[in-house]
C-alpha positions in Angstrom: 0.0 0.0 0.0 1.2 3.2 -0.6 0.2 6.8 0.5 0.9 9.8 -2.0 0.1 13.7 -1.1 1.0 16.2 -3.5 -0.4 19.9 -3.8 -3.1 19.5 -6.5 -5.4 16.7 -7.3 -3.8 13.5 -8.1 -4.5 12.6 -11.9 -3.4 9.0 -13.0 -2.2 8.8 -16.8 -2.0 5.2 -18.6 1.1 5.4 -20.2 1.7 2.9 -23.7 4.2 1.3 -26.2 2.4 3.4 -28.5 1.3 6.3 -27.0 4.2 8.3 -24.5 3.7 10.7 -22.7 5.5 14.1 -21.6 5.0 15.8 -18.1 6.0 18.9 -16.5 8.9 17.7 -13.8 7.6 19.7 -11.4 4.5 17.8 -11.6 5.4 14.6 -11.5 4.5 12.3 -7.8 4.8 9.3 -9.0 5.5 6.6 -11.4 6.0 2.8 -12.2 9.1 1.0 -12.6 8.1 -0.3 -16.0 8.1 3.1 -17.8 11.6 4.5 -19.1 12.3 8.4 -19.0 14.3 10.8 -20.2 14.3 14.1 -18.5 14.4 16.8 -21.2 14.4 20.9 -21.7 10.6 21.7 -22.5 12.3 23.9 -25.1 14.9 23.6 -27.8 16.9 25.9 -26.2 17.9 26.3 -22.7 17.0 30.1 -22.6 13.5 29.7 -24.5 12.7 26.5 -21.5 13.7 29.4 -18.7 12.3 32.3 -20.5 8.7 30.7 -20.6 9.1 28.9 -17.1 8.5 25.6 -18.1 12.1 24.6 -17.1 12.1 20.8 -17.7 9.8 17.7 -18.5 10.1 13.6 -18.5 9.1 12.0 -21.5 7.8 8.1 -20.7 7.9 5.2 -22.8 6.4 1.9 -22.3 4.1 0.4 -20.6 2.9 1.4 -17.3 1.2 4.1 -14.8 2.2 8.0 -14.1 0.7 9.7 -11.4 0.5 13.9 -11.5 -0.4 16.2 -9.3 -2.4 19.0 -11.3 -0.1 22.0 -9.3 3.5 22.2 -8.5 5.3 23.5 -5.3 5.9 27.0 -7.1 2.1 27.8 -7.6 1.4 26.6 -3.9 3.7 28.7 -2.9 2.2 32.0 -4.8 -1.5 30.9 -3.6 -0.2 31.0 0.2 2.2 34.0 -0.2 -1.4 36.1 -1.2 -2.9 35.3 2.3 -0.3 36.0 4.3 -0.9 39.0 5.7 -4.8 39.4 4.8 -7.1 39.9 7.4 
């Protein structure tokens, strides 16, 4: 059994030999042993990835199950930042 918490909804993807599938790292909670990845810029280049914030994303082959979490510790941290301080 295993327990995941991340800081969005959890989404399950079905990944396949014929179908891949890219994600967001920052997005990423979990994933089976049977998928390969690569970890990749989102962009061609490495300014265009940092210029448009996406940074960098794992592309999965195979056969096998990706769990995602539909908000990354960056916009967490922007959503909580706005209430501090409110009254």
């Amino acid at each position: 059994m295993v327990f995941l918490n991340s800081y969005g909804a959890i989404i399950e993807k079905m990944v396949t030999p014929d179908e891949g599938c890219i994600i967001d790292s920052g997005h990423i909670v979990a994933f089976e042993d049977t998928l390969q990845y690569d970890v990749q810029m989102a962009s061609r280049s490495m300014w265009s990835s940092l210029a448009s914030g996406e940074g960098l994303v794992c592309r999965f082959r195979g056969q096998g199950r990706v769990w995602y979490q539909t908000r990354n510790l960056s916009a967490f941290a922007q959503i909580l930042s706005g209430l501090v301080g409110e009254k």
